[in-house]
N, C-alpha and C positions, 0 to 999 in steps of 0.2 A: 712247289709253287715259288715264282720269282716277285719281289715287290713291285717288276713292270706288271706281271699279271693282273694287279689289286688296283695300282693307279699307273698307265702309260707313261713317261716319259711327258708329254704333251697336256698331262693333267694334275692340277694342283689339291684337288678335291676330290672326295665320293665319300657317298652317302653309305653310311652301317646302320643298322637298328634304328632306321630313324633319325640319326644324327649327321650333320655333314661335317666332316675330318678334313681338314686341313691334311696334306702332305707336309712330312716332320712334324709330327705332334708328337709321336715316338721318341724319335732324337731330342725332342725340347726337353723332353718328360725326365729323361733319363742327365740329361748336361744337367737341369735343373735338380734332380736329386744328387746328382755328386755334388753338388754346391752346397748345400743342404745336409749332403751328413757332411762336409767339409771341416775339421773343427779351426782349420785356420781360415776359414772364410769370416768375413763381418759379419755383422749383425745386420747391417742393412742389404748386403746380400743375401744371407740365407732368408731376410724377408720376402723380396722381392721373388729367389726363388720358390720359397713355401706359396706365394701369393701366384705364382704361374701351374705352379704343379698343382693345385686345388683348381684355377681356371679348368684346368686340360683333365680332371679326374673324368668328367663325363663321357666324355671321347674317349679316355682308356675303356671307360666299363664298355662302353656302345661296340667298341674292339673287342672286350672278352681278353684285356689284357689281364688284368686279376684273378680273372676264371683259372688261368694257367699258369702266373708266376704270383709267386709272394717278394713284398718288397721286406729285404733284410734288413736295413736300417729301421729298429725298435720306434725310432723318435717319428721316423716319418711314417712308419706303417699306420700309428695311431694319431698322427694328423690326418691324417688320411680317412681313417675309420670314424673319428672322430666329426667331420665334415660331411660325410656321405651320409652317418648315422641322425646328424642335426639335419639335411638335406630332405631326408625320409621324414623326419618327426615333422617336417614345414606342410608336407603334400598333405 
């Protein structure tokens, strides 16, 4: 399968599980974790990115991007879990 297949050229959006995905959520997900485990990055950057890659965790799950990769970076796996797990205990 090619990524035209999932969203055309012509389409910015589509809907997974329920959730409507923005095109490059992927790509943000991923610029923003290397910023993130960056260790010569700021402090007010890797905020900012911690603060975009928790926005877009829903839209990963709604992809089943977790189902299949684990994120290596220790620090951000468990922001991660850590927000998903607070996320659950709110419902």
């Amino acid at each position: 399968m090619r990524a035209a297949d999932i969203l055309p050229d012509d389409v910015d959006t589509g809907e997974f599980a329920g959730t409507v995905i923005r095109k490059g959520t992927v790509a943000a997900f991923l610029a923003n974790a290397e910023t993130f485990s960056d260790p010569g990055a700021s402090t007010a950057a890797k905020a900012i990115a911690e603060f975009h890659i928790l926005e877009a965790v829903p839209a990963l799950q709604a992809l089943g991007l977790f189902a299949v990769m684990e994120v290596r970076d220790p620090n951000l796996r468990h922001c991660i879990a850590d927000w998903t797990e607070a996320g659950r205990r709110e419902r």
